[in-house]
N, C-alpha and C positions, 0 to 999 in steps of 0.2 A: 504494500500500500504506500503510495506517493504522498507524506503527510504536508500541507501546502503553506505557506510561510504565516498568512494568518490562522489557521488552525495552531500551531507552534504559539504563536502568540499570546492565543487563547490559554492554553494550559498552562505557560508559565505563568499567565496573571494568575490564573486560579490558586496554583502553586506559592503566589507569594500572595495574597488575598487568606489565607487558610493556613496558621502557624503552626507548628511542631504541636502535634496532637496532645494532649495533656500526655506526662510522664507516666503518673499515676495506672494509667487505665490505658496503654496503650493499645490490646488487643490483638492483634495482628493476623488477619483471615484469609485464606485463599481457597478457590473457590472455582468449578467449572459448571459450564452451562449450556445448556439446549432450549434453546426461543424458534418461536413459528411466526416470521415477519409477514404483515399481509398488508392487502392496501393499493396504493401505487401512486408514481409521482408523475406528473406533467407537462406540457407550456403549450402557450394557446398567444399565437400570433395575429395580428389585426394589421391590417393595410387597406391601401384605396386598390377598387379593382377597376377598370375601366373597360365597359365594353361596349363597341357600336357609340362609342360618343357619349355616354351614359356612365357617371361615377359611381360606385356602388361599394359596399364595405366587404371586404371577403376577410375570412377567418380559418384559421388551420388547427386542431388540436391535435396532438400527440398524447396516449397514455398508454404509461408502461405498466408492467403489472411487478408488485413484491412478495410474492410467494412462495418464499424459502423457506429451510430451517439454516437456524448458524447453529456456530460453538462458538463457545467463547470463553476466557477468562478475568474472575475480576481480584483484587487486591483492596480491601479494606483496612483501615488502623481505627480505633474506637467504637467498633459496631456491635459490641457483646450488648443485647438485652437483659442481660441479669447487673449489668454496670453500669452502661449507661451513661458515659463521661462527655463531659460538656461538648468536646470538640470531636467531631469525625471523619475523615476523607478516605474516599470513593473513587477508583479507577476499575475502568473495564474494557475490553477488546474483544469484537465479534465478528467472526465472516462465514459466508454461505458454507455448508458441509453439502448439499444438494444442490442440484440446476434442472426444476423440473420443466420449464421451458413455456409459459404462457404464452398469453397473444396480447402484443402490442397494435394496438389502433390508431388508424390515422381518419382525421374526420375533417371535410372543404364546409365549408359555408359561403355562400353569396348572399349578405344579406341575414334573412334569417331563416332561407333555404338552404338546407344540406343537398349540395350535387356531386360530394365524392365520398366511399368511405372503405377503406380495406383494412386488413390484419396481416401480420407479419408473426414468425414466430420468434418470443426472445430467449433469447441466452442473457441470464443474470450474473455478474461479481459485485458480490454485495461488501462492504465492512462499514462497521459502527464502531466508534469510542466516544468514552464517556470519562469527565471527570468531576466530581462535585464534592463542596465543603461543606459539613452542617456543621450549624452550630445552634445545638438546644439553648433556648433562652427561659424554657419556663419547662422545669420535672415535676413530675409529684409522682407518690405510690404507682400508678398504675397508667399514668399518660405520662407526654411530652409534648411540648409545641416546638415547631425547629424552623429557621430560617436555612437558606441552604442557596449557594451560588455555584453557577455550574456552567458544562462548554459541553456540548452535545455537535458529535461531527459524523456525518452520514454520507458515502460516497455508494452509488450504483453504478455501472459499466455494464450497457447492452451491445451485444450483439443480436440482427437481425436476419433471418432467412426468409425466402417464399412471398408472396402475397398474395391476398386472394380479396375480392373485391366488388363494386360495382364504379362507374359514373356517370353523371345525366348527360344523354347526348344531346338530351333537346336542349339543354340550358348552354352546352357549346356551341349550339347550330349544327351537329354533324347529322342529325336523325334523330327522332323520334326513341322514347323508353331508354333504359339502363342499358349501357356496355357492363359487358363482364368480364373480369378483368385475372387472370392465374398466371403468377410466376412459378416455376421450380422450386419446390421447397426447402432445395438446397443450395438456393442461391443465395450467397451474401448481396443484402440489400441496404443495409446501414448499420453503424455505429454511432452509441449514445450513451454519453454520461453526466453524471449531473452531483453535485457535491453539495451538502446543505450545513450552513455552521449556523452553530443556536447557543447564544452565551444566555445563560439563565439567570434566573432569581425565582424562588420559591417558597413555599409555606409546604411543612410537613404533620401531620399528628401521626405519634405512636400512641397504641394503646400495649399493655401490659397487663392482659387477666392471669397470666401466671409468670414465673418467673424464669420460665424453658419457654414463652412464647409468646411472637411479637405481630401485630398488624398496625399497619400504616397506610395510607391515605393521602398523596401528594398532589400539586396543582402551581403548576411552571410555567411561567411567561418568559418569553425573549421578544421585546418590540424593536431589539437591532437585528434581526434574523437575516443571513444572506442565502443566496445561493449561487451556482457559476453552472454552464451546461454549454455542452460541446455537440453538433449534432453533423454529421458525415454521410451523405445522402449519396452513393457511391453509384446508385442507378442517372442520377443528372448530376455529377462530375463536380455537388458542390456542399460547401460547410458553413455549419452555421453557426454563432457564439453569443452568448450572453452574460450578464451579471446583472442580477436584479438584490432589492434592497426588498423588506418587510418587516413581519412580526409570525411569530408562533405561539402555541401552549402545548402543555403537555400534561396529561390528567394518568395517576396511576395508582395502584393497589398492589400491597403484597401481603402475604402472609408467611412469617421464617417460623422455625420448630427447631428448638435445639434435641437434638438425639444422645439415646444413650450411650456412655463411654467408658469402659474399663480403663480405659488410660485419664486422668485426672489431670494431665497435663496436656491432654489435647480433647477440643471437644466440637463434636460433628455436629453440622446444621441440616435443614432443607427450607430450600425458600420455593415457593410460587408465586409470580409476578404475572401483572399485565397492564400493559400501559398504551395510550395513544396519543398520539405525537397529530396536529394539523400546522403546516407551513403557508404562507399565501405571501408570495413576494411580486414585485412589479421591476422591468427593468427594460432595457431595449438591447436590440439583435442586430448583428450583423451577419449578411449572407458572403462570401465570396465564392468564385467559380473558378475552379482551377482546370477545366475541362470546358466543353462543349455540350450545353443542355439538349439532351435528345426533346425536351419537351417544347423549346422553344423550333422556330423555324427560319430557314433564311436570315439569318446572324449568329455569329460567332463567340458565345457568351464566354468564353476562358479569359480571365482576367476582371470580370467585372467583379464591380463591390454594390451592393446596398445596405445601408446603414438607417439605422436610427426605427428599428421596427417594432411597435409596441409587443414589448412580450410580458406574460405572464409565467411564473413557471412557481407549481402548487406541488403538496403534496399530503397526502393522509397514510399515514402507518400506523397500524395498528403490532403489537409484541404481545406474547404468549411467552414467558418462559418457566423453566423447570433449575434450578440452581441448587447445588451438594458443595458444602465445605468442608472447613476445620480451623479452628482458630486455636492457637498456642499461649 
């Protein structure tokens, strides 16, 4: 994984934002994991479209699909619920163990007529990292309230095969009803990736009905949310780039169980987690042509650039995960 100079940036603040974990209660946990990523991420372009002398708004959306499993590993220092120490930090790392291969969608509008719409099959590379500091400001017996600051970094890498499809011929003038439209399934038809960095702030409740076992309840805003997205359309010879600004949240539940241990110096957990993450950033697109558009006709498109094309680029994930440690 290519971790990209602001992401870097991110973790060190968090790193000095979050002081040497109290001495006392250090804790020290590790920990692996199996999550069922679902959902999918986006962009949805706008431009003038002109036809017959007539300006009209045409629209383009792209959705990939995120339904994987990862693994993952995390690293925790003050996370014991039978302690409970003021201060906690949280790191973790995850990437696909499967590539079941959904279908990516590609959808035209004119307007507020859809006249194109096909599927391509994707190949996913998924990784996720995370890193966050709590700091409980308020214990008692049996809860906690926690503030908590954090950098959530999310990169996808598609590859695309095949497509299969319809578009309006009437809305081109070639004829009358839907063309139909089938490539080779095993044709490479594009490359797409898309990177999403989410520095947080959040509110956490722990509850505590016993002393072996913990649920919590979190709710995470990031109103500087970015994203960056690379998209290589290999069938018209051209690439397309973006950076958009935003905001996200992140809504989650888990439930941990500490487990029984003959060994008194080490003691085994299990957590079940589930969380959903919604992104919505705004940013503008450049296209250029490093080739000759089979789509266009009579000119030479290789070397052209368009710039400045409103894009949108979203996303909603949902995680499932299953988590086994041991803390020392």
């Amino acid at each position: 994984m290519r971790i990209e100079q602001p992401t870097m940036v991110g973790i060190l603040l968090i790193g000095l934002a979050c002081p040497t974990t109290a001495r006392a209660n250090v804790d020290p946990s590790f920990s692996v994991s199996a999550s069922h990523l679902f959902g999918s991420t986006r962009y949805r372009i706008s431009f003038p479209y002109v036809q017959k002398g007539k300006q009209d708004v045409g629209r383009s959306e792209l959705e990939y699909p995120l339904g994987v499993f990862l693994g993952g590993v995390q690293i925790s220092l003050g996370e014991n619920p039978a302690r409970r120490s003021r201060l906690s930090l949280i790191g973790a790392l995850r990437r696909n163990i499967d590539n079941p291969g959904g279908a990516m969608s590609d959808s035209d509008w004119i307007n507020s007529r859809l006249v194109s719409y096909t599927e391509s099959r994707a190949g996913l590379t998924a990784w996720q990292a995370t890193l966050r500091c709590r700091f409980r400001v308020m214990r008692r017996s049996r809860t906690a309230l926690a503030a908590e600051v954090g950098y959530r970094y999310s990169r996808f890498s598609y590859k695309l095969y095949g497509l299969e499809g319809w578009y309006d011929r009437d809305w081109f003038g070639e004829g009358l009803g839907r063309e139909i439209v089938v490539l080779d399934a095993g044709l490479h038809v594009l490359d797409y990736r898309v990177s999403y960095q989410l520095p947080t702030l959040g509110l956490v409740v722990e509850f505590h009905p016993a002393h072996w076992l913990e649920t919590e309840l979190g709710v995470h805003v990031s109103p500087h949310a970015s994203a960056t997205d690379f998209d290589d359309h290999l069938l018209r010879n051209k690439n397309a780039r973006a950076t958009a600004t935003g905001s996200a949240f992140v809504v989650s539940a888990n439930l941990q169980a500490n487990l029984p241990s003959a060994n008194v110096r080490r003691e085994f957990f299990f957590e079940l987690r589930i969380e959903w993450t919604r992104i919505e950033t705004d940013g503008d697109q450049t296209q250029d042509w490093y080739g000759d558009d089979p789509a266009s006709s009579g000119v030479d498109d290789t070397g052209a650039r368009v710039s400045g094309i409103d894009d949108e680029i979203s996303a909603d994930i949902g995680r499932i995960a299953a988590r086994v440690g041991w803390r020392l």
